[in-house]
C-alpha positions in Angstrom: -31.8 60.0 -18.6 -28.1 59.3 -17.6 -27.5 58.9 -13.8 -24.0 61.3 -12.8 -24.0 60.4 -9.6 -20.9 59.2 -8.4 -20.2 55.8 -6.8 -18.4 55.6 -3.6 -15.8 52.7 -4.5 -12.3 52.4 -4.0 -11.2 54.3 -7.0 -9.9 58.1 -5.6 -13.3 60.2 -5.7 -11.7 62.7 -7.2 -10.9 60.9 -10.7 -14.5 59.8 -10.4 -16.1 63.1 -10.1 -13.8 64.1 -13.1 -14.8 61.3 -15.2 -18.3 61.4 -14.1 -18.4 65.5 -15.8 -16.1 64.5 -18.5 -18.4 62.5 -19.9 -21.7 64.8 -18.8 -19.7 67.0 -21.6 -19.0 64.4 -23.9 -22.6 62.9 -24.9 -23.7 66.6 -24.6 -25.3 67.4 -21.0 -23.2 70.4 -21.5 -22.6 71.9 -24.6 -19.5 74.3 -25.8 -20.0 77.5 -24.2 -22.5 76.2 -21.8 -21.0 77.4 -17.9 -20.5 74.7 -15.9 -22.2 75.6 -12.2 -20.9 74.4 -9.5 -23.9 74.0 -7.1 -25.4 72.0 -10.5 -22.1 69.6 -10.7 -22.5 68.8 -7.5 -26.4 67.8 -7.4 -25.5 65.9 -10.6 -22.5 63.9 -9.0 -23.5 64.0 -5.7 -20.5 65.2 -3.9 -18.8 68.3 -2.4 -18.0 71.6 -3.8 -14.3 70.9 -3.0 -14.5 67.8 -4.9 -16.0 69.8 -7.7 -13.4 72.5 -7.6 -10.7 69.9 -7.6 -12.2 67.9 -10.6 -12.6 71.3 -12.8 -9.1 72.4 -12.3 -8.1 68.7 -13.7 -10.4 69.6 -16.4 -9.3 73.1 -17.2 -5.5 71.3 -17.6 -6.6 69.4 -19.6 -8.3 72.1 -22.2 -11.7 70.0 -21.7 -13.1 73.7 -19.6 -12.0 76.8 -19.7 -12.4 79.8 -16.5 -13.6 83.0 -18.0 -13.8 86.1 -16.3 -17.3 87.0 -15.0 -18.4 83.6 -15.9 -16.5 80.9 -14.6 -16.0 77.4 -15.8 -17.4 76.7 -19.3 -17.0 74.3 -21.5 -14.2 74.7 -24.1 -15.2 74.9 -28.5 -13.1 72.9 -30.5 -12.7 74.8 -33.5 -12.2 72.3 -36.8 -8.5 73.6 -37.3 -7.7 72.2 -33.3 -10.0 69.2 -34.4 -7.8 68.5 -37.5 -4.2 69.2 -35.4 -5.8 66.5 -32.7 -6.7 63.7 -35.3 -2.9 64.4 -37.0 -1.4 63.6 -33.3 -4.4 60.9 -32.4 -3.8 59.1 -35.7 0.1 58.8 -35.1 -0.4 57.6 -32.1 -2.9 55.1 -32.5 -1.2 53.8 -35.1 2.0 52.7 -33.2 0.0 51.6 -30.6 -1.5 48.9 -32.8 1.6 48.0 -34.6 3.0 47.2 -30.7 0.0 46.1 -29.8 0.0 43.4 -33.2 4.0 42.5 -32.3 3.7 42.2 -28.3 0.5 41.9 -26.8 0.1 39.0 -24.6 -2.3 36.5 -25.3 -4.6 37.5 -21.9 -4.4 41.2 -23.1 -5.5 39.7 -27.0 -8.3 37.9 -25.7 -9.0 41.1 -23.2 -8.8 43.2 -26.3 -11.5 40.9 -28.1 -13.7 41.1 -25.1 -13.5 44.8 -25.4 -14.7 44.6 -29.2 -17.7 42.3 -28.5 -18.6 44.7 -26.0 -18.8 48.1 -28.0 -20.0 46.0 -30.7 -23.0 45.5 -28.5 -23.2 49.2 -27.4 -24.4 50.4 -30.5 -27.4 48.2 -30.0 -28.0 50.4 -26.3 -29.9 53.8 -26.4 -27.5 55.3 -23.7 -24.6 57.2 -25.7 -22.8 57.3 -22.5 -22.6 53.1 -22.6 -21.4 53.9 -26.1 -18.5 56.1 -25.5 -17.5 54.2 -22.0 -17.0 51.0 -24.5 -15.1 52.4 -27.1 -12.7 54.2 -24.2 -12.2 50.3 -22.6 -11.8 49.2 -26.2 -8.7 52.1 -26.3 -7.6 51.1 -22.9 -7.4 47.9 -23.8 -5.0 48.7 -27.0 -2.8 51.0 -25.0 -1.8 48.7 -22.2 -1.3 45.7 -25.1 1.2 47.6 -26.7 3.6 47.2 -23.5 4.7 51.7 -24.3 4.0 53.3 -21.3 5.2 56.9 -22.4 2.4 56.1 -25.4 -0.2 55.4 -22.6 0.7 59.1 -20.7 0.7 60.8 -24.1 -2.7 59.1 -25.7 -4.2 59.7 -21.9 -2.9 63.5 -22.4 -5.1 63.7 -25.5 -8.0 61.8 -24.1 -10.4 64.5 -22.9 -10.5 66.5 -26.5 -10.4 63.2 -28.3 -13.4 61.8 -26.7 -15.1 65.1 -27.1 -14.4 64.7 -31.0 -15.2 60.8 -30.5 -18.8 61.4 -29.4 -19.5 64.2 -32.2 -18.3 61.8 -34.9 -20.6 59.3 -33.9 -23.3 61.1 -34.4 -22.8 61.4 -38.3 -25.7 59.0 -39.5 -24.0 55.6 -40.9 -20.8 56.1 -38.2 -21.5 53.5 -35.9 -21.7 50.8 -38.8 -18.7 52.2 -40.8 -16.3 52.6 -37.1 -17.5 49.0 -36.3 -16.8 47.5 -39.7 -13.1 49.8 -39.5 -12.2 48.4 -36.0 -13.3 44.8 -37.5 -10.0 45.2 -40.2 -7.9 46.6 -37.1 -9.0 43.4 -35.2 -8.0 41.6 -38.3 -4.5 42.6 -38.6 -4.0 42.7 -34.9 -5.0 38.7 -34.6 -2.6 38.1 -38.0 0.3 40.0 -35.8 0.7 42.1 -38.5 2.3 45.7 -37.2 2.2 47.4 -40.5 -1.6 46.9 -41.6 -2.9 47.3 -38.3 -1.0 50.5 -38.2 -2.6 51.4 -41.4 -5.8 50.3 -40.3 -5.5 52.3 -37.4 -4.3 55.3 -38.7 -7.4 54.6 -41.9 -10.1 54.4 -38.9 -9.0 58.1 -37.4 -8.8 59.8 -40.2 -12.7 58.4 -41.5 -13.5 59.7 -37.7 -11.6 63.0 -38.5 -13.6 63.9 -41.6 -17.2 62.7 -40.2 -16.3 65.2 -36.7 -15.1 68.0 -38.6 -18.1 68.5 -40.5 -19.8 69.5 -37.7 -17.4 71.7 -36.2 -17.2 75.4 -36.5 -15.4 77.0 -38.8 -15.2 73.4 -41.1 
């Protein structure tokens, strides 16, 4: 069972206790529709109602919750025709990311980049989904700051909390894993031969495979 409990570290508690139900509702702890209560978020993280409060209202801006009358917080549905209007935006943006990210990356973030492959590569080998989605988020981390675009970073951030919803229901197509790992493996490809336009194309090729094994599963697909 995953342990939410929030560490006490330098990082703002806040952020944590967002990230910490963020991901509760990405690997499914909470499904869409399911009310989030706050006495349960906090014996799950650990912390404060206040903290709590704060880290849903993050969430609600960010369409992740929504606050219903007579219910509170739930968790918001993505319908497929939100899912396929998010994989249009993620797949743009993705894709200049790694054509920056093939023409100006610096050779620490490269070899920062490559230790974030190796690592999700070795996720899918680990039980926990929750290791699994936390590697391929570093992995993206890693991409955004390489490409050196800072308004790309806010905007790809912006989208982060409905993408990693859609991330976690894609990978649970069976065959996904193999097929995402063997897609990143071309990106990694074209990003090492510096080539902007295929690793653009590769990127771009690896959210749209993502779109159609999500959408599936959505409602209304």
């Amino acid at each position: 069972m995953q342990d939410f409990r929030v560490e006490r570290v330098a990082a703002p508690l806040r952020h944590s206790v967002t990230e910490s139900i963020r991901y509760a509702i990405a690997i499914g702890r909470f499904r869409a529709g399911e009310r989030l209560p706050e006495r349960g978020l906090c014996e799950m993280t650990g912390v404060s109602r206040t903290l709590v409060r704060e880290a849903l209202r993050q969430l609600e801006s960010e369409g992740l919750i929504q606050v219903l009358p007579h219910r509170g917080p739930v968790v918001a549905r993505v319908t497929a025709e939100q899912a396929r209007g998010i994989y249009q935006v993620r797949a743009e943006l993705e894709g200049l990311a790694c054509q920056l990210f093939a023409q100006s990356a610096s050779e620490a973030q490269r070899l920062a980049l490559h230790a974030a492959f190796e690592r999700l590569k070795a996720s899918f080998d680990d039980a926990d989904p929750l290791a699994r989605l936390r590697a391929k988020n570093h992995f993206y981390d890693c991409l955004v700051e390489g490409s050196g675009n800072e308004a790309l970073g806010i905007s790809l951030r912006m989208l982060n909390a409905r993408v990693m919803l859609l991330r976690a229901t894609s990978l649970q197509v069976p065959g996904r894993s193999v097929h995402s790992i063997a897609e990143l493996g071309d990106l990694m490809a074209a990003l090492d031969a510096r080539d902007g336009a295929r690793a653009r194309a590769a990127a771009v090729h690896h959210v749209r495979k993502a779109a159609e094994a999500a959408i599936g599963l959505l409602p209304g697909a």
